[in-house]
C-alpha positions in Angstrom: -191.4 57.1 -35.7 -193.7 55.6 -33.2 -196.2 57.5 -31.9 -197.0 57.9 -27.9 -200.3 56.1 -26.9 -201.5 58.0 -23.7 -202.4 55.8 -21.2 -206.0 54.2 -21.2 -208.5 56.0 -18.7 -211.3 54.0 -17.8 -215.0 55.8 -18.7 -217.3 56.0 -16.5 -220.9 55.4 -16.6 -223.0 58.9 -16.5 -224.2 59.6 -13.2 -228.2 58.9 -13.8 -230.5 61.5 -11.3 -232.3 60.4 -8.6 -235.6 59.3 -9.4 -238.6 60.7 -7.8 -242.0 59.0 -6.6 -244.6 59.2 -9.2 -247.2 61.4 -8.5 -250.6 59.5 -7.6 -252.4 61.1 -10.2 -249.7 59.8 -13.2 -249.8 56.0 -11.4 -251.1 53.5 -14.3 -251.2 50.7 -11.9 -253.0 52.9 -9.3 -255.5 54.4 -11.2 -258.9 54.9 -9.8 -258.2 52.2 -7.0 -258.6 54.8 -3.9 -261.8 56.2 -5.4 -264.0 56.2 -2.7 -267.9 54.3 -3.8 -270.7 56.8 -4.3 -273.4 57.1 -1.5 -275.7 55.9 -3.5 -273.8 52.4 -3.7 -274.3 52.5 0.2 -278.3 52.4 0.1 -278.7 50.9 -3.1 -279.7 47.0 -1.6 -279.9 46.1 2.0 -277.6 43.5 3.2 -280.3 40.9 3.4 -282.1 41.2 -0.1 -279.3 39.4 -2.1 -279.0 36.8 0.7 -282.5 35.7 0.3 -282.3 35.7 -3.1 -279.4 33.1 -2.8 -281.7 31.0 -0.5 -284.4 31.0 -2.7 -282.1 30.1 -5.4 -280.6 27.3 -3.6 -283.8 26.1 -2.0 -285.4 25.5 -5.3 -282.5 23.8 -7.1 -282.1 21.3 -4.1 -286.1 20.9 -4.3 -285.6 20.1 -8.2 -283.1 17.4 -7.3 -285.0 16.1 -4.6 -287.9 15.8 -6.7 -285.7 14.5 -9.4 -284.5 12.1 -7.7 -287.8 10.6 -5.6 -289.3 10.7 -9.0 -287.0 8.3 -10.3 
């Protein structure tokens, strides 16, 4: 006796839900980026202070090497 093999029937794949946004507040990657700065942060230093303490900076190294070198 042979037994009856019913005809194959493909399977499908589960229908997956539709995925929603992630809220902002559960976003790893966006964590704490649109944090606004702190008033403070605003008066802290005037524009100009850290400027002139590159210039003084540079000022006395190219003074050093000019000396440096007319000392030679």
């Amino acid at each position: 006796m042979a037994a009856t093999v019913p005809p194959s029937v493909p399977v499908l794949p589960a229908a997956r839900p539709v995925p929603t946004e992630t809220p902002e507040c559960e976003a790893s990657t966006c964590a704490g980026i649109s944090t606004p700065e702190s008033v403070e942060l605003h008066t802290a230093w005037p524009g100009w202070i850290p400027l002139l303490v590159i210039a003084v900076l540079v000022v006395s190294c190219l003074g050093f090497a000019v000396g440096r070198i007319a000392g030679w």
